[in-house]
C-alpha positions as CSV (number, residue, x, y, z in Angstrom):
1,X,14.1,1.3,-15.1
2,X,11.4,-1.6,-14.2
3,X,12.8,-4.6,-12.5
4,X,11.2,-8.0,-11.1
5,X,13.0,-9.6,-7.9
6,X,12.2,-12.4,-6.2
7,X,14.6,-13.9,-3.9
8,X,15.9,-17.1,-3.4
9,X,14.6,-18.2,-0.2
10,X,15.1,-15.7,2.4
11,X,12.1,-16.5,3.4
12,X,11.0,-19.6,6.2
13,X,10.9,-23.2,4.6
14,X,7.0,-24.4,4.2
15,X,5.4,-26.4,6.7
16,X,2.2,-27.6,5.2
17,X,-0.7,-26.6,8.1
18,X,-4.7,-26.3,8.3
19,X,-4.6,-23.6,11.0
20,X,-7.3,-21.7,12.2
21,X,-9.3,-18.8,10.0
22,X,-7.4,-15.8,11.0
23,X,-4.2,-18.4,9.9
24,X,-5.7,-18.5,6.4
25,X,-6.0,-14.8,6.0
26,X,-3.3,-12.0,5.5
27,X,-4.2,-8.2,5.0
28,X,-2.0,-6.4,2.9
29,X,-1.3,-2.8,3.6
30,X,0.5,-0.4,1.8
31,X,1.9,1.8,4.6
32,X,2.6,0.7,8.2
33,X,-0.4,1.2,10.8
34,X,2.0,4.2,12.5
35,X,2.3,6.2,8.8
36,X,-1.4,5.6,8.4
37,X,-2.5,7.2,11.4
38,X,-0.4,10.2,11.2
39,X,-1.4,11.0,7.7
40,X,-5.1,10.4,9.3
41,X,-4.0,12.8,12.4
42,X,-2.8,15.9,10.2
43,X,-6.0,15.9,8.0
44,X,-8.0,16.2,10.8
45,X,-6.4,18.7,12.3
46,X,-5.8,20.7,8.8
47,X,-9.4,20.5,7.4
48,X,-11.7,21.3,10.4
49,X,-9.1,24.6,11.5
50,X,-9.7,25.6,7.5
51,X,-13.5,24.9,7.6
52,X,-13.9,27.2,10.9
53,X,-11.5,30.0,9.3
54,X,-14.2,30.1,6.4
55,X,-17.1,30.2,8.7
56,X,-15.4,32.6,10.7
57,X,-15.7,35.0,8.0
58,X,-18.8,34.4,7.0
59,X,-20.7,33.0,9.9
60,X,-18.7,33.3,12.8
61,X,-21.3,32.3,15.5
62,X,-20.8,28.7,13.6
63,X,-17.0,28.7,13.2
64,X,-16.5,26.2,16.1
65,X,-19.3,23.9,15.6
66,X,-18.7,23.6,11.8
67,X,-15.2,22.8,12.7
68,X,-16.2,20.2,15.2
69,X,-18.7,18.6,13.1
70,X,-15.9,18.5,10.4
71,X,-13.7,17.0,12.8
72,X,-16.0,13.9,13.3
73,X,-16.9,13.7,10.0
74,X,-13.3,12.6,9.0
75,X,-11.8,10.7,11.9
76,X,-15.2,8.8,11.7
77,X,-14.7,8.2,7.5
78,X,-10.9,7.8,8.0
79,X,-11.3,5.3,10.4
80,X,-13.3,3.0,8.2
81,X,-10.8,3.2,5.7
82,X,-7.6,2.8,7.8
83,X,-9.7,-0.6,8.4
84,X,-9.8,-1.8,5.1
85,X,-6.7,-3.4,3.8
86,X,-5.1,-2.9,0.2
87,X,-5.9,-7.0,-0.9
88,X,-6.7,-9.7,1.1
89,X,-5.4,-13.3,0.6
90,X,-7.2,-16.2,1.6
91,X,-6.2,-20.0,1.7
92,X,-9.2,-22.1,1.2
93,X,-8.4,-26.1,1.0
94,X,-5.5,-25.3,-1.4
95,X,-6.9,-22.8,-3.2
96,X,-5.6,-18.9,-3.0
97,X,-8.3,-16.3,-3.2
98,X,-7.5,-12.3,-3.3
99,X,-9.6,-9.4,-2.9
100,X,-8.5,-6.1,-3.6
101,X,-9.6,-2.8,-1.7
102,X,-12.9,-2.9,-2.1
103,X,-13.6,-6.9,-2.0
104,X,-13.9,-8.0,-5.1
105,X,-12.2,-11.1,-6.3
106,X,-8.9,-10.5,-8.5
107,X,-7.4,-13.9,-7.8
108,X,-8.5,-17.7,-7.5
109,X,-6.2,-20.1,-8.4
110,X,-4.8,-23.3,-7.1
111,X,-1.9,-22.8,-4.7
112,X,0.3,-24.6,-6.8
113,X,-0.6,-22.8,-9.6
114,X,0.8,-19.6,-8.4
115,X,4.2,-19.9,-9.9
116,X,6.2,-16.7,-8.0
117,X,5.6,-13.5,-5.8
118,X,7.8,-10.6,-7.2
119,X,8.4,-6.9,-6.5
120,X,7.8,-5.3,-9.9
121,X,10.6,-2.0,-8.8
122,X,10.8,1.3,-10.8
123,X,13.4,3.8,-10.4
124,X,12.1,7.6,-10.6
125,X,14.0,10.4,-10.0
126,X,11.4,13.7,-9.3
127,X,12.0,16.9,-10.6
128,X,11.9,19.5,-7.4
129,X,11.8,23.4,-7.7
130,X,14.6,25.5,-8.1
131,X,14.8,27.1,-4.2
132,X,17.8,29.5,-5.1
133,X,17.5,33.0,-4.3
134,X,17.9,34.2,-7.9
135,X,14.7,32.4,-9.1
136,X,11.3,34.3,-9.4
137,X,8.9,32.1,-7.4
138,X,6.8,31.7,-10.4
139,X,9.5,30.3,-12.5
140,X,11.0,28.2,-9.9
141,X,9.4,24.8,-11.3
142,X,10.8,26.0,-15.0
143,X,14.4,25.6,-13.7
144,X,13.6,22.5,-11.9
145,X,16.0,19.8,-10.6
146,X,16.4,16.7,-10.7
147,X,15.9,15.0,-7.6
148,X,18.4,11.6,-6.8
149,X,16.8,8.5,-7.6
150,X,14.3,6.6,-5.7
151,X,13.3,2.9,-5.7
152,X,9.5,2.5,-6.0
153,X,7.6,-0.6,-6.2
154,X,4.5,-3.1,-5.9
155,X,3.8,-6.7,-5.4
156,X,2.5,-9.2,-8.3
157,X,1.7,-12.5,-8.1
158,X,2.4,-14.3,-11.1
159,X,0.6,-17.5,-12.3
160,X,1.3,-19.4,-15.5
161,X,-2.0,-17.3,-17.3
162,X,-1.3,-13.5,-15.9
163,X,0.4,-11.6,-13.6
164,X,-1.9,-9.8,-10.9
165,X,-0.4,-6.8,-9.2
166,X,-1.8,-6.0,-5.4
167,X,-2.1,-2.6,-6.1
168,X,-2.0,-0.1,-9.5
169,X,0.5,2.5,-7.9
170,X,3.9,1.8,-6.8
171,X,4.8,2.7,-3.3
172,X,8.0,3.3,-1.1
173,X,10.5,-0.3,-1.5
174,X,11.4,-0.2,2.2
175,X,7.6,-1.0,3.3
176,X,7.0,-2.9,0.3
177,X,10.4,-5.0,0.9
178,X,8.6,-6.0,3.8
179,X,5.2,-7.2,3.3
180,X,6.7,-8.8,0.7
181,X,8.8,-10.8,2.6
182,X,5.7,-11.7,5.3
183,X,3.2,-12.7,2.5
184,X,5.4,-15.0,1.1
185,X,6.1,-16.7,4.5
186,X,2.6,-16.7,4.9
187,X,2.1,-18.3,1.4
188,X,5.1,-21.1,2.5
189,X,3.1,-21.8,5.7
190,X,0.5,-22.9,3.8
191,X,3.0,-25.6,1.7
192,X,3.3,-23.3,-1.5
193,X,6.9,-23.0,-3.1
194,X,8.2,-21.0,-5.7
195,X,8.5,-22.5,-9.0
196,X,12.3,-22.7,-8.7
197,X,12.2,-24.7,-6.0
198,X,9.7,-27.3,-7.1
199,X,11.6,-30.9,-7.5
């Protein structure tokens, strides 16, 4: 089941300001900062113990610097990307420009020409294995189950001309529910109103 929602104004009434730069700006992440670094924190303990299992094998005088080296290598690269945000929305003299992930330019419009900012929701339900005793472990994902039903989603701003979703996966609703809510409060700080609210 797909869904759009956009509320009716849960969100702060506008107040029309210049502010400074960082005022103008808002990062949009897909995870909270917390989730981020604990995925980040697991890989780089997984990885570099795998890496000097290998070269313990083969080479085992090298085990521990490999693993070390490996180590670095990843907190270093997973640092640069923890940095980078999913899109980046910037107000410049009453226009909105977004970048996505990797800077390029996906939106530039007019404020008041971006009409809405929705949650575009799916329901899923995943299929999980079959843990009972009685199931061979090779057929376990044959007898499946169907797992209960989850709420995923993703933002899109929607103009009058197209519909520009912040990112091409859906993630968990909770997190998404709110940045959501913040990025429109940012957008309302800026004097932009939803088209429903327009006199």
């Amino acid at each position: 089941m797909d869904e759009r929602y956009a509320p009716p104004a849960a969100d702060e009434p506008s107040l029309a300001v210049q502010g400074t730069a960082s005022d103008r700006v808002f990062e949009y992440f897909t995870q909270p900062s917390g989730a981020r670094m604990n995925s980040i924190g697991c890989a780089v303990v997984i990885v570099p113990v795998g890496v000097a299992a290998l070269f313990g094998l083969l080479l085992p005088s090298l085990a521990l610097p490999a693993a070390a080296l490996t180590a670095a290598a990843m907190w270093w690269r997973s640092r640069r990307q923890v940095a980078r945000p999913q899109a980046t929305l910037w107000i410049e003299e009453s226009r909105l420009r977004v970048l996505d992930r990797d800077s390029r330019e996906i939106l530039n419009v007019r404020l008041k020409h971006l009409l809405e900012v929705e949650l575009d929701t799916k329901t899923i339900q995943r299929v999980q294995d079959n843990l009972d005793s009685g199931v061979l472990p090779h057929f376990r994902m044959l007898h499946g189950k169907v797992g209960s039903a989850t709420d995923i989603s993703r933002i899109v701003l929607v103009t009058s001309k197209q519909d520009v979703p912040l990112t091409e996966e859906r993630m968990s609703i909770s997190y998404t529910t709110e940045s959501f809510g913040k990025m429109r409060r940012f957008l309302r700080n800026h004097g932009w109103l939803p088209e429903n609210e327009r006199a």
